[in-house]
C-alpha positions in Angstrom: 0.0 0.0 0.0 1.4 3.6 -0.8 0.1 6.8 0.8 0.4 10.6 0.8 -0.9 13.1 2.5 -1.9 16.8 0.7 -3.5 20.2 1.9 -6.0 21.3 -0.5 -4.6 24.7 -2.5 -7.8 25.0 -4.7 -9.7 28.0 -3.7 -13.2 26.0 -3.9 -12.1 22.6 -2.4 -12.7 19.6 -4.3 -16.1 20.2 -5.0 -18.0 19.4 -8.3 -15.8 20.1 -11.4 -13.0 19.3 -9.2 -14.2 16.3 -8.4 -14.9 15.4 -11.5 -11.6 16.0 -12.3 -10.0 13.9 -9.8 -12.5 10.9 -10.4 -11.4 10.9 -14.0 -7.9 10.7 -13.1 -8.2 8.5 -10.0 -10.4 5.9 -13.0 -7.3 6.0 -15.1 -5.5 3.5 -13.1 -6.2 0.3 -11.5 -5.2 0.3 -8.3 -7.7 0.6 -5.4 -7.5 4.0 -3.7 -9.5 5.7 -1.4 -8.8 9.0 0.3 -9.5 10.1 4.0 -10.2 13.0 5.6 -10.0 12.5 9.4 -11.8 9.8 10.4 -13.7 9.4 6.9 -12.9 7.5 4.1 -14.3 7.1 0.6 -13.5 5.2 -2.7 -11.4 8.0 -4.7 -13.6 6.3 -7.6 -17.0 7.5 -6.4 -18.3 11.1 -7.2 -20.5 10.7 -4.2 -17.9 9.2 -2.0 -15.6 12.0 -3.0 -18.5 15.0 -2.9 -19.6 13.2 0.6 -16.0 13.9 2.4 -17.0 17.8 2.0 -12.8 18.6 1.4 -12.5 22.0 0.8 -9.3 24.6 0.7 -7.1 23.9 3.5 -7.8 20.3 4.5 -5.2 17.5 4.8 -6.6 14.4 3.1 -4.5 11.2 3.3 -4.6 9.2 -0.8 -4.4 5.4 -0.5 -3.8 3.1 -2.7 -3.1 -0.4 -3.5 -2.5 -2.5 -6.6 -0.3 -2.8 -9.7 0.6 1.0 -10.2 0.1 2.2 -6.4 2.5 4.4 -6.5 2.0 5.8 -9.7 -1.6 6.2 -8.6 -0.6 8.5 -5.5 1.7 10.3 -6.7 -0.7 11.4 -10.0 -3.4 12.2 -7.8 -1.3 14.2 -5.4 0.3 16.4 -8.7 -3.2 17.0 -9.5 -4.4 18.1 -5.9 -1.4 20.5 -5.9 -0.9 21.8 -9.4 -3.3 21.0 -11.9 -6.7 22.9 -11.1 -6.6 26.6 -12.6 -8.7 28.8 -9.8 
């Protein structure tokens, strides 16, 4: 299993086209991730599970992941969460 942990930089979160966004990416590779926020977890997968976490600028959330590209999978997630929504 391979994890990171990121503060949000987006100025609205990861809310709606965000999201969307992310669950695109996150449905690019195989691996199973989820991502936490506290004490709450959801399937990095789900649009609901992701919208349900209510992560918004500022927030640590912790991406999991485990399967054949794990690491790849983090680490792609994490560049987008940090650099690849334009505000």
């Amino acid at each position: 299993m391979t994890t990171k942990t990121v503060t949000i930089q987006n100025t609205v979160g990861l809310h709606a086209r965000p999201a969307t966004f992310f669950i695109q990416k996150a449905n690019f590779y195989k691996s199973t991730i989820m991502i936490e926020k506290g004490t709450r977890r959801a399937n990095a997968k789900s649009l609901l599970g992701v919208l349900s976490l209510g992560i918004e600028k500022g927030h640590d959330i912790t991406i999991r992941a485990e399967g054949i590209d794990e690491a790849e999978a983090v680490e792609g997630l994490a560049d987008l969460l940090l650099n690849g929504f334009n505000d």
